[in-house]
FINU-57558 format. One record per atom (N, C-alpha, C): x, y negated, z. Coordinates in steps of 0.001 Angstrom, whole numbers, padded with zeros to 6 digits, always signed. Layout:
XYZ...
END
This chain:
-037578-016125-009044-036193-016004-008621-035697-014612-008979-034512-014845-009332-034094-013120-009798-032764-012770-009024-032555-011368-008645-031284-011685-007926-030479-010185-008395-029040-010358-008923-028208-009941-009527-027344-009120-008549-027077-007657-008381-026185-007042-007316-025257-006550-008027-024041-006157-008697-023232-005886-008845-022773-004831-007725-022709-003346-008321-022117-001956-007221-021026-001917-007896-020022-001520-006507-018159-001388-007407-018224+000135-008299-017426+000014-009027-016997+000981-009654-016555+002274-008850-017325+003565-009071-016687+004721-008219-016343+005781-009789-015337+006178-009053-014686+007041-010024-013914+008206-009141-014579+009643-009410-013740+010962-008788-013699+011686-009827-012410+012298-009186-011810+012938-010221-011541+014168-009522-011532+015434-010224-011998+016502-009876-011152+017387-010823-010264+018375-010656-009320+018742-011445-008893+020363-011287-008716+020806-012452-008862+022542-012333-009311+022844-013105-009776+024826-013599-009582+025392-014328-011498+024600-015146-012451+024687-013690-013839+024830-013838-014162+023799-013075-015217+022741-013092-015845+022472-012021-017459+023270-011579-016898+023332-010159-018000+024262-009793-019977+023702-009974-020185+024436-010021-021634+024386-010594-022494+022969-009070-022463+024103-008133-022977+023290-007180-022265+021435-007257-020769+021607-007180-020523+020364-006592-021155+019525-008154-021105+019731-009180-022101+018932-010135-023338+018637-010053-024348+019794-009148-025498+019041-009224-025480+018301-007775-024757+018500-006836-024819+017146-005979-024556+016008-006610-023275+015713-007635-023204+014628-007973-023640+014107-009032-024761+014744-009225-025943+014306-010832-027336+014092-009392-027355+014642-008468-028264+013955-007647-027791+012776-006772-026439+012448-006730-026467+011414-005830-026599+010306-007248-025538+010509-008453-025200+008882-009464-026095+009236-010489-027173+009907-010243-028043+009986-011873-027690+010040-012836-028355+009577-013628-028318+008801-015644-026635+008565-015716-026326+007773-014563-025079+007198-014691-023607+007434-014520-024134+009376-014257-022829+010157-014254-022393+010583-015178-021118+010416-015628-020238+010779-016875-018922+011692-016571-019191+013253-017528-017805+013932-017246-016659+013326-018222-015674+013481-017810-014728+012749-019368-013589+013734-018919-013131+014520-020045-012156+015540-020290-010752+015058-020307-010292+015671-019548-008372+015468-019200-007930+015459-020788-007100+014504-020842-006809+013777-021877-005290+014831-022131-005015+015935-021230-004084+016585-021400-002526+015887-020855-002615+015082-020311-001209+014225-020250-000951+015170-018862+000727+014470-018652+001367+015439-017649+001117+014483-016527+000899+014627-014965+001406+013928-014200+002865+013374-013806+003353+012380-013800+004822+011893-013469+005276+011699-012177+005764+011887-011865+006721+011909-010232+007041+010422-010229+006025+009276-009987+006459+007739-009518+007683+007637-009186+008482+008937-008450+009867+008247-007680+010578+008279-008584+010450+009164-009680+011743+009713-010723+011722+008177-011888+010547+007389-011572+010645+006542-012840+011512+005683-012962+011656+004860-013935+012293+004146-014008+012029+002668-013560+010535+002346-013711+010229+001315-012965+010339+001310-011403+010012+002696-010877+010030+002898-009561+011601+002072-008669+012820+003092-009771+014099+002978-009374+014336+001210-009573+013881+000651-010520+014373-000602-010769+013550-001507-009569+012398-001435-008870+011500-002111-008025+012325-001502-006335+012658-000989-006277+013540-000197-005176+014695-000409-005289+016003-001084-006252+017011-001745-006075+016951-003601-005545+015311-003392-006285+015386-005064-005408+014772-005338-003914+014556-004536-003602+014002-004400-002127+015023-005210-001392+014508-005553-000270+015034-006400+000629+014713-005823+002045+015661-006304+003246+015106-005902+004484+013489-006997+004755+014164-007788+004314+013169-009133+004189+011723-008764+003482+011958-007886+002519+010858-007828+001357+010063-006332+002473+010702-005726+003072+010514-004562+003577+009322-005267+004816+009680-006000+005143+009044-007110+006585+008037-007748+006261+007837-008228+005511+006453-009413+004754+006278-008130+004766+005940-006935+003658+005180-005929+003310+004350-004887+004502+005392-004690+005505+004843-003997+006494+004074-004854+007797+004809-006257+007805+003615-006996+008397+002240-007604+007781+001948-007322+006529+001101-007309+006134+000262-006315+005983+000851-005093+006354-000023-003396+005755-000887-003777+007281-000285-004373+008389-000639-003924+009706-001565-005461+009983-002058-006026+009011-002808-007314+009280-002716-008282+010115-000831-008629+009789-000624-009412+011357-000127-010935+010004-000149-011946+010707+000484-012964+009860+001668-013467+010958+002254-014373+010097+003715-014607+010578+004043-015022+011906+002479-015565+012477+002883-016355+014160+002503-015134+015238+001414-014661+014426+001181-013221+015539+002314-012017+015651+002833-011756+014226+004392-011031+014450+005474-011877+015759+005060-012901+015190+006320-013911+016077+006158-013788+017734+004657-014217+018138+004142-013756+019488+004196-012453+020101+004219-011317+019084+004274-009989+019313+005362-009614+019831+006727-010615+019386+007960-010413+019182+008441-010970+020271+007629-011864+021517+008832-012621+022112+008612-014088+022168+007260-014643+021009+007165-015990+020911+008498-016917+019880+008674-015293+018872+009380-016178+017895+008550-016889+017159+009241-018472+016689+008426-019148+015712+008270-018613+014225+007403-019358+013509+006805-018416+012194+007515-018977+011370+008395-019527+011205+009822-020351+010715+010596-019149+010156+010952-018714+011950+011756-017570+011632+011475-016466+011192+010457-016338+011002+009988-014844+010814+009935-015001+009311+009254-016688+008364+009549-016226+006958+011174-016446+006723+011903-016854+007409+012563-017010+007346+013758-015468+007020+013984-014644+007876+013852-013203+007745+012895-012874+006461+012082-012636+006259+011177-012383+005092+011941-012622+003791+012257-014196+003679+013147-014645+002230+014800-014647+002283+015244-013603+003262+016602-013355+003435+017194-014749+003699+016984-015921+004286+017452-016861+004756+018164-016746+006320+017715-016099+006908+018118-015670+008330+017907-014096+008415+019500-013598+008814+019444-012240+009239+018530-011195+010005+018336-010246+010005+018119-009610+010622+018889-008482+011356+018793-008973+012602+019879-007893+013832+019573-006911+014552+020388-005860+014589+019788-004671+014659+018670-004786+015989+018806-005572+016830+018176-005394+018119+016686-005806+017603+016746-007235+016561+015428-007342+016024+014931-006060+015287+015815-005277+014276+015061-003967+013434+014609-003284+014287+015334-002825+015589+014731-001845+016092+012667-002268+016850+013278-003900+017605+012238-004038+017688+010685-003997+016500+011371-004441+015259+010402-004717+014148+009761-002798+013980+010912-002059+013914+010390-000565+014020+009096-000285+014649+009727-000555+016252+008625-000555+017000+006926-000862+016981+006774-001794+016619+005825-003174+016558+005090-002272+015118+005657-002498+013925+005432-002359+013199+005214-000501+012654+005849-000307+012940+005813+001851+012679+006380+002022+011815+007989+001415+011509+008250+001779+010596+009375+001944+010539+010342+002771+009354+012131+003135+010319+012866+002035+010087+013694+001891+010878+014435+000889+011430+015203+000887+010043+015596+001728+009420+016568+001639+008688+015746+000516+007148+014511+000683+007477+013968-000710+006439+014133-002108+006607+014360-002606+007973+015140-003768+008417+016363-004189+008371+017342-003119+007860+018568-003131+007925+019489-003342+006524+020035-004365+005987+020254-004635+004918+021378-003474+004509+021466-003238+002939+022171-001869+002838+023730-002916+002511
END
């Protein structure tokens, strides 16, 4: 019998003039054979907000799209938001989600709450 493990991919990145001596031989003693330096390719870092994909993915936002996303960062699904909420049904809640049913400020503020996040993401512009 043979048995096959697959380890995920680790990748650090380490950035500056030098890397220091010590922190290399820790990490030639922890990943062996199988550590590789690979030289900055020279490119600039970009400011994500300034892009253009950024700006175009951020005009389609939704209060709705804002709601699926943050009830999902917080590992709740649609009936446990709903119970959290009051014992709304999970109807309504995708419902809100696919901009089919509003969202009112008394719900944003609550969704703020619940969720940790500013009210003003519930609130359609």
């Amino acid at each position: 019998m043979q048995a096959v493990v697959k380890t995920p991919h680790i990748e650090i990145s380490v950035r500056g003039a030098a890397i220091p001596p010590k922190l290399m031989d820790v990490l030639k003693e922890e990943y062996g054979p199988e550590l590789s330096l690979v030289e900055d390719d020279g490119e600039e870092l970009v400011d994500v907000f300034e892009t253009q994909w950024y700006k175009g993915v951020k005009e389609k936002m939704t209060a709705g799209s804002y709601l699926r996303i943050y009830r999902k960062n917080k590992g709740l699904t649609q009936l446990q938001l709903g119970e959290a909420l009051g014992k709304i049904p999970p109807q309504h809640i995708s419902n809100m989600e696919h901009g089919r049913r509003p969202i009112s400020l008394k719900m944003a503020r609550k969704l703020s709450l619940l969720l940790g996040a500013p009210v003003e993401k519930f609130i359609e512009r």
